[in-house]
C-alpha positions in Angstrom: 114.8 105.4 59.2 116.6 108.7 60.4 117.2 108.5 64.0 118.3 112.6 64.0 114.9 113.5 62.3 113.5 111.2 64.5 115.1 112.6 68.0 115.1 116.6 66.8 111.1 115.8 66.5 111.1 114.4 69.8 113.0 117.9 71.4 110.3 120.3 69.0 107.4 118.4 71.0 109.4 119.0 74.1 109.9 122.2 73.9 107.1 123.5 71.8 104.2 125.4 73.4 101.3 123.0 74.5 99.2 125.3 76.6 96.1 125.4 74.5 96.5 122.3 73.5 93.1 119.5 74.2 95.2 116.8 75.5 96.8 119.2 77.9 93.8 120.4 79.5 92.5 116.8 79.6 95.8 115.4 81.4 95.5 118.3 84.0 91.4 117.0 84.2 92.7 113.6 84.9 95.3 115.1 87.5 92.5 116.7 89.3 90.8 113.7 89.9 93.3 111.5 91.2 95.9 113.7 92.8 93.9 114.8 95.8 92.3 111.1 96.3 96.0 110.1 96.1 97.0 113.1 98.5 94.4 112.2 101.5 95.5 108.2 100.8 99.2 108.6 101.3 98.5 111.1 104.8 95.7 108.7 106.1 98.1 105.4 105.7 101.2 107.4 107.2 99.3 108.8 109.9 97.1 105.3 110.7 101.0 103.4 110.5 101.9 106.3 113.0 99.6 105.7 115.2 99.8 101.7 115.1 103.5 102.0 115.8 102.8 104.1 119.1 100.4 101.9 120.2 102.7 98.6 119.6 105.4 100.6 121.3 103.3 101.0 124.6 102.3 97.5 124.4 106.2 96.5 124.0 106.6 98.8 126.8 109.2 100.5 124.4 107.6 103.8 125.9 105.5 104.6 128.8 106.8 103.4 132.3 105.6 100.1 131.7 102.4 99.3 133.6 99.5 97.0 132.5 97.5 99.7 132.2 100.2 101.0 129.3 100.6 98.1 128.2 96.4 97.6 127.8 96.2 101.4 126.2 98.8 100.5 123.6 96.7 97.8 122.6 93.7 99.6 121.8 96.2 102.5 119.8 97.3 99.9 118.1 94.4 98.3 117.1 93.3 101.6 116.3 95.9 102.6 114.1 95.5 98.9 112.4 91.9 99.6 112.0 93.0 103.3 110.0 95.1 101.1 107.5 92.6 98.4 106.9 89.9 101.0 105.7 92.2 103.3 104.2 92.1 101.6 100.8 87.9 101.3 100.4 88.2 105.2 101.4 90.2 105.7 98.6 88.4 103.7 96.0 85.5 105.3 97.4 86.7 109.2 97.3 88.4 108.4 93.8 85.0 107.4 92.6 83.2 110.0 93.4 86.0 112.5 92.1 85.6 110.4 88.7 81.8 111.2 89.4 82.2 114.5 89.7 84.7 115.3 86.4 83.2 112.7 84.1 80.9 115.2 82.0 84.1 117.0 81.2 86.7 114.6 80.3 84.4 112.7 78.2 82.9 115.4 76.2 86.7 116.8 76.0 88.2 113.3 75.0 85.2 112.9 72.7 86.6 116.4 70.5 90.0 114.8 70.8 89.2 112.2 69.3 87.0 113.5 66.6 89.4 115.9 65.7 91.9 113.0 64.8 89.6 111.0 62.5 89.0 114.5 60.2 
């Protein structure tokens, strides 16, 4: 086996034009289905943590000037904000789903002519 042969392959398909390539346009089909359900997941759970943290910080009476009535508000922030993280993971299976819904047609009948054209 001839590692050089092997590795100057390996930096042709790197730097070798792959626009119009099939398995290009199906990896950016793939990309547009999970990117933006990925997108709204990561916001949604950083903002839900957000929010839960404020709301354990009034509780703590970290912020605030320290009242009951702080102290009660921070609760229901918190729970809130616990609430946000709890669903945020059936939203995304959800939203994925019906992204994968939406682009099936597509990628199939794409990966379909892939894979035809490497049996000829």
């Amino acid at each position: 086996m001839n590692t050089d042969k092997i590795y100057a392959e390996a930096i042709v398909n790197e730097y070798s034009n792959k626009s119009s390539s099939k398995v290009v346009a199906l990896r950016k089909l793939d990309k547009a289905v999970k990117i933006p359900a990925e997108i709204f997941t990561f916001t949604f759970g950083i903002i839900a943590s957000l929010i839960a943290g404020v709301g354990m910080c009034l509780s703590m009476k970290v912020i605030g000037n320290g009242t009951t009535a702080f102290m009660v508000f921070g609760i229901i922030v918190g729970v809130i904000g616990f609430v946000g993280m709890c669903v945020n993971y059936p939203i995304y299976k959800r939203f994925l789903q019906s992204r994968k819904n939406k682009y099936a047609g597509d990628i199939i009948r794409l990966a379909t002519k892939i894979s035809g054209e490497n049996k000829s």
